[in-house]
N, C-alpha and C positions, 0 to 999 in steps of 0.2 A: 478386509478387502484385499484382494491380490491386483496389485499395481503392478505393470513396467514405464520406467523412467526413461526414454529415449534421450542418451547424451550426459556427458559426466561432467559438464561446464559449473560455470557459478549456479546460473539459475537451477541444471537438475541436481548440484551437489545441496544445495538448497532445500530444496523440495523432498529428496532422499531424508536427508537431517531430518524435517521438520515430519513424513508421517512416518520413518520407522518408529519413532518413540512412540505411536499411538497404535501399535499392535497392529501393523497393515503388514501384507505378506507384499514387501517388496525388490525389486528385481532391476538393475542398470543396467542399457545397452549403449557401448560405445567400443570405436574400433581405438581407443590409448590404452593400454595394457596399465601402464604406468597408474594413470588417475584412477581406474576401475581399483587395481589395488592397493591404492592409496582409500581408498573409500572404505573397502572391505575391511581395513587393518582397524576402521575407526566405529563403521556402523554395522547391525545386523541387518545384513540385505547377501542378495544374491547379486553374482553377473556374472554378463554377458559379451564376450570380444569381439565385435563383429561389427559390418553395415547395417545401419539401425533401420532402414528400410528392406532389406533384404528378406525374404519369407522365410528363408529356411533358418535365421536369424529369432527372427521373431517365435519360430515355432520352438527355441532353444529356450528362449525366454518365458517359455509357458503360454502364451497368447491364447491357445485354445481353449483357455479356460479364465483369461484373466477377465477381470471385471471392468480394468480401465487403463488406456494408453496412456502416457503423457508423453507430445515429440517436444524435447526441446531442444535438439541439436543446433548447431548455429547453421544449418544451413533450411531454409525456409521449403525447396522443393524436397529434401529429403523427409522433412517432417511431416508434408501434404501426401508424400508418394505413402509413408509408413501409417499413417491412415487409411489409406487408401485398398493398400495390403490389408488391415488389422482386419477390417469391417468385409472386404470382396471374400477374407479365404476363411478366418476365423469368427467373425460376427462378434466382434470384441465390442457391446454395447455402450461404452466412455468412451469417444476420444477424443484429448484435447492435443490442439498443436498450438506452437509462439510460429504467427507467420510475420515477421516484419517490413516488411517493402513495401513502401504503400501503394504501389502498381497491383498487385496482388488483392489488397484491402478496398482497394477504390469499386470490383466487383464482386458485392457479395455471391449472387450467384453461383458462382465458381465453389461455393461452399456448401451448397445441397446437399441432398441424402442420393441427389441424382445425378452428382457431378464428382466433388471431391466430399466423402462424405466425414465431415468434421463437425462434431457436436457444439463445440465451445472454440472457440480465438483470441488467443493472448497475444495480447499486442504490449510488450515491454514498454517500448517508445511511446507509445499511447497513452499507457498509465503513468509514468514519469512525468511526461508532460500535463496532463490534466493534475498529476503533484503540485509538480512548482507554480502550475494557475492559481493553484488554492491560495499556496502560500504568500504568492504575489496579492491575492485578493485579500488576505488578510495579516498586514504587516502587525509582526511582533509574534507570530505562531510559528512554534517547531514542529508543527504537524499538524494538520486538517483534511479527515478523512470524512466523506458521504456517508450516510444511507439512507433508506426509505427514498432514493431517486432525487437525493440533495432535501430533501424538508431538514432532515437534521446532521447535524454535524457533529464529530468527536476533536473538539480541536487540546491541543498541548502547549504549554503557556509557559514559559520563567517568570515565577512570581518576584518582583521586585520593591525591594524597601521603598515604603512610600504610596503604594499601590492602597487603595480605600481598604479593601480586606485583608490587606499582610497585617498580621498581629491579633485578626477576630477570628471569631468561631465559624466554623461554616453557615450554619443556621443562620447566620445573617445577610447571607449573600443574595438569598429572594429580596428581602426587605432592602437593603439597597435599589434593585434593581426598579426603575420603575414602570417597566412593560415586559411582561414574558414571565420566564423561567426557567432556572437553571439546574443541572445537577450536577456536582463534582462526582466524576467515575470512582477515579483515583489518584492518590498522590504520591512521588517516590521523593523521597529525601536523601540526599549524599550516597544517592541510588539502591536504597531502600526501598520496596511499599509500602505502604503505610494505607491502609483501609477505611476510605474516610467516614466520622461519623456527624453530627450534628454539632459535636464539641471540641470538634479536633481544629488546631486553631493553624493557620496558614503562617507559613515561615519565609522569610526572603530566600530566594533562590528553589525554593521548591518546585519541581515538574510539574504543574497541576494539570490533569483531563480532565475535560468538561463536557458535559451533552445537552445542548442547546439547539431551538429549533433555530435555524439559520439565520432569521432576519434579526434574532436575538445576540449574536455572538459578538457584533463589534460591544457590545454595552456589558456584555462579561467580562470581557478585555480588560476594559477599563476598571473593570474593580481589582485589578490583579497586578496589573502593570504598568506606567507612562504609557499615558495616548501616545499613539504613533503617528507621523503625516501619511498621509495614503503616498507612494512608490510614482514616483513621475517618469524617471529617465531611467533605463533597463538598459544595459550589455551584458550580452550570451558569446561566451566566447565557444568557438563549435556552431559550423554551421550547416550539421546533418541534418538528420529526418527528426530531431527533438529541436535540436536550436530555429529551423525553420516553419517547427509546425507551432512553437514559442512566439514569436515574432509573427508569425502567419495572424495567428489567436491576440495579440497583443497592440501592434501599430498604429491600429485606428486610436485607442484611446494613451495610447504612453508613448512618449519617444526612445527609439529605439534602437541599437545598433548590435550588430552581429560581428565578430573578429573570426574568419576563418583564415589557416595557415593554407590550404591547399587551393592554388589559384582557378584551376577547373569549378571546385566545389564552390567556388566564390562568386563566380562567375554567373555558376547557376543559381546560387541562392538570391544574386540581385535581379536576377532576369525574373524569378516568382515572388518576389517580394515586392512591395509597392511604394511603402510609407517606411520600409526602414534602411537603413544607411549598412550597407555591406562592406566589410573593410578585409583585404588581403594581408594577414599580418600573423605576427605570433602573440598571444593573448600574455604570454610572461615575458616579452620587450615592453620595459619599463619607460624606454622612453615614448614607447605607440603608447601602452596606457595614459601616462601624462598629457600628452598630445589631445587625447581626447578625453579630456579633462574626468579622468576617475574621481579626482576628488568630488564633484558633484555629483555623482553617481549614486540611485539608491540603492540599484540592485547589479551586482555583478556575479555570474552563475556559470559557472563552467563546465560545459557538459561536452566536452570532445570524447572520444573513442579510450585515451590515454588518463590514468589515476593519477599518473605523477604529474604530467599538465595538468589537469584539472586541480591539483591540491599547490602546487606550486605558484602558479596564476591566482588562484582567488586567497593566496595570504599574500603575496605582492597587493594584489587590489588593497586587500585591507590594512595594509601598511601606510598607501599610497591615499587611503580614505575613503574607502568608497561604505557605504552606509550600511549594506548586507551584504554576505559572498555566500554564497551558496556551491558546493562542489558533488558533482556527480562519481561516486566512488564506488566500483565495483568489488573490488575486493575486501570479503567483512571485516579482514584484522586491521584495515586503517579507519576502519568506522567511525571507532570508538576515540581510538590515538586522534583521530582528525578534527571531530567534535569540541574535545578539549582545549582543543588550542584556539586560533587567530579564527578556523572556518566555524562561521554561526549555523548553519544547517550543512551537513553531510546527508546525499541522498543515495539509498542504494538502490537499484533496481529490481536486486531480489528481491527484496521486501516489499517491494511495489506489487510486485507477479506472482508471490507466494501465497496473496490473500486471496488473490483470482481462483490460485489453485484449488485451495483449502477448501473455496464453496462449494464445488463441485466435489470433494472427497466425503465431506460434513453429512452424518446422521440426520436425517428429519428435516423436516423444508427449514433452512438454512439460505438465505439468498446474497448473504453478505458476510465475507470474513475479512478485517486487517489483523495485520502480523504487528504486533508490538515490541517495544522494548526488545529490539533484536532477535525476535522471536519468543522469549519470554511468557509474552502476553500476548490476550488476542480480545480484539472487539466483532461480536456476532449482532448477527439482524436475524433471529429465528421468527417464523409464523408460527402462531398456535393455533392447532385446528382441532375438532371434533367439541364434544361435549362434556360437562362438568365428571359423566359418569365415566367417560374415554380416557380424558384429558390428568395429566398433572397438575398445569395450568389455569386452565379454561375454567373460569367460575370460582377463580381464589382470591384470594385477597395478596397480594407479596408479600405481606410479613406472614403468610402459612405455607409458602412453597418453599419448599428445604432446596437451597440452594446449595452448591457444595460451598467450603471456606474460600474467600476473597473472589465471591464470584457477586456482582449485584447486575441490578436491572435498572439503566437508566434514564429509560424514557420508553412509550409506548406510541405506536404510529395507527391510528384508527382510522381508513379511509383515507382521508388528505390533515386529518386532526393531528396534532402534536401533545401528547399527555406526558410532562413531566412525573415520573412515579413516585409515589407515598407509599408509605407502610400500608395503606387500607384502597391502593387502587386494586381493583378487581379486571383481574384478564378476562377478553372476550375471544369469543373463536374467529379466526382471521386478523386479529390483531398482530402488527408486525413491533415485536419486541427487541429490544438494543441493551444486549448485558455486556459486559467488562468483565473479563476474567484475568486478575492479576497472575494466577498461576497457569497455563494452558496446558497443563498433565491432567486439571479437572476437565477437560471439554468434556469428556464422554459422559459423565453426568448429568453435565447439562444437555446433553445430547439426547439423553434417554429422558429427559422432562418435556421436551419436546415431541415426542414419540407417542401417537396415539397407539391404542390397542387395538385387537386386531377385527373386533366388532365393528369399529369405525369403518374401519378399512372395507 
């Protein structure tokens, strides 16, 4: 597929990363000389020096034949305008742009085929925040990702000494359970994978995925790890377009307060805010924190503009006692370094936005992709269509479809039905399937099992 990546920031440095290794012919436009060749020295991509909106630009970029835009420049109209371009001169049938201002979002309209014409809208801010909703809804998870329209979830767990199933076999995790059903994805150990089977026995400290129809997961939890209290009292320190639309989403049911340094942005966040407590201040002055009493805190989440606030702030909290800190970290080299230490969840953005991407790039109806383990790994939602004679899928039993290694299937969405998968379940056509691929160099395999032939078609 010939892609151009509009913008050479985190997010499209990202995105470059993540499809040149999957054999897509792609191309960077951005006017930094500097980071385009800092790109070039590391990936196989082409680029491009220029105004990303510009035509004459875009036609450097190949556009007249590319197959799909992506604007991610940090500026919201240049990315509208560069769709805009791609589709009036060149008929460039993908395009996606990240519009973030929610003045912009508030009217779709504006996003026709007869107005600004933009296929798809990433909204970074939007999915970050619908993140840490999750996380907040379910305390004790490093991760809880949708699909199938939230019926099921892929949530990620520290299994902890003491937990019902640390020390047993997987196969006894149904029999625990005593409503529903569960299935372990995968497991990573001392950041290993480990491919789980029936007999593989759960270790303290181990990462475990799980895929669970939703109203099932607090009781998975539990076999894994100390009950948790559900999250009462929430501070967000940052009080832009995520700490507001956090708070916004939250108030009514948690108490809640917001720390912004910039008195204007403060101002405004009390005047839209109802139920939560707006505070002018710096979220790493130690004595504002104490003042209002961190130690009681469940959740402290630092999402301002700045990595080193945000990292600096939520290990103070957590020094200070506060029960979770969560830190909004853009840049990936402190990810991992952040993780390990005092911060219990690191969240990045890209990795928020890169799964948005993916679905749209993905072979065969695909309507769901997260980016895992730093990229690593990836969880799909693929539909299976056509008939047993068509299909790879359609009319198999799972333990007959050749999967590639450490790729499994685990759960099946039928209509509004949630079918945990067995060796002997049989796929049907229009069944919306949920695989784990520990390695994501296999996706195209499982791309092509998805892929009806062309009689179907």
């Amino acid at each position: 597929m010939k892609i151009i990546i509009l913008g050479a920031g985190q997010v499209g440095t990202t995105v470059a990363q993540n499809l040149a290794r999957e054999a897509n012919d792609i191309t960077v436009v951005d006017h930094n000389g500097d980071l385009l060749r800092e790109m070039q020295d590391r990936l196989d991509i082409r680029t491009v020096q220029g105004q990303a909106s510009h035509p004459q630009i875009l036609l450097q970029a190949g556009a007249e034949d590319a197959d799909m835009i992506i604007a991610v420049t940090n500026s919201d109209e240049t990315n509208m305008v560069a769709c805009q371009a791609a589709w009036t001169l060149f008929h460039t049938p993908t395009k996606i742009a990240r519009v973030r201002a929610p003045e912009y979002l508030k009217h779709p309209a504006l996003f026709s085929q007869n107005a600004l014409p933009i296929d798809v809208l990433i909204s970074p801010e939007q999915l970050v925040t619908d993140y840490i909703l999750r996380l907040i809804e379910h305390p004790g998870a490093l991760q809880v990702l949708d699909f199938a329209g939230g019926l099921v979830r892929l949530v990620a767990v520290r299994a902890y000494y003491g937990g019902p199933l640390v020390g047993h076999e997987l196969r006894d995790l149904n029999d625990h359970l005593k409503s529903g059903e569960a299935r372990v994805a995968a497991i990573y150990r001392k950041g290993q994978a480990i491919e789980p089977h029936g007999d593989t026995v759960v270790e303290p400290d181990d990462e475990v995925f799980f895929l669970a129809a939703t109203q099932n997961i607090p009781a998975v939890m539990r076999e894994l790890r100390r009950a948790e209290k559900p999250f009462r009292r929430l501070i967000f320190a940052g009080g832009g377009n995520i700490g507001r639309r956090l708070a916004a989403a939250l108030e009514r049911r948690y108490r809640v307060k917001v720390i912004e340094q910039n008195p204007e942005c403060a101002a405004s966040a009390a005047e839209q805010l109802r139920d939560t407590i707006v505070l002018c201040g710096d979220a790493a002055d130690e004595d504002l924190l104490r003042e209002e009493n961190i130690e009681d805190s469940d959740v402290f989440c630092a999402i301002t503009n700045d990595d080193e606030v945000n990292i600096l702030s939520a290990m103070l909290a957590k020094r200070l006692g506060a029960r979770k800190v969560m830190a909004l970290i853009n840049r990936a080299a402190y990810v991992d370094l952040v993780q390990s230490g005092n911060v219990d969840i690191a969240i990045s953005p890209q990795h928020a936005t890169i799964g948005s991407l993916l679905t749209h790039v993905r072979r065969g109806d695909v309507v769901m992709v997260h980016s895992l383990r730093r990229g690593a790994a990836e969880a799909i939602e693929a539909v299976a269509h056509g008939k047993p004679g068509d299909s790879k899928v359609v009319g198999r039993m799972i333990e007959d479809i050749r999967l590639p290694e450490g790729a499994s299937i685990g759960a099946i969405v039928r209509g509004d039905t949630v079918i945990m998968a067995h060796h002997d379940t049989v796929i049907e056509s229009e069944d919306h399937v949920i695989l784990f691929l520990m390695n994501k160099r296999k996706i195209e395999e499982v791309e092509r099992l998805f892929q009806v032939s062309w009689s179907y078609l």
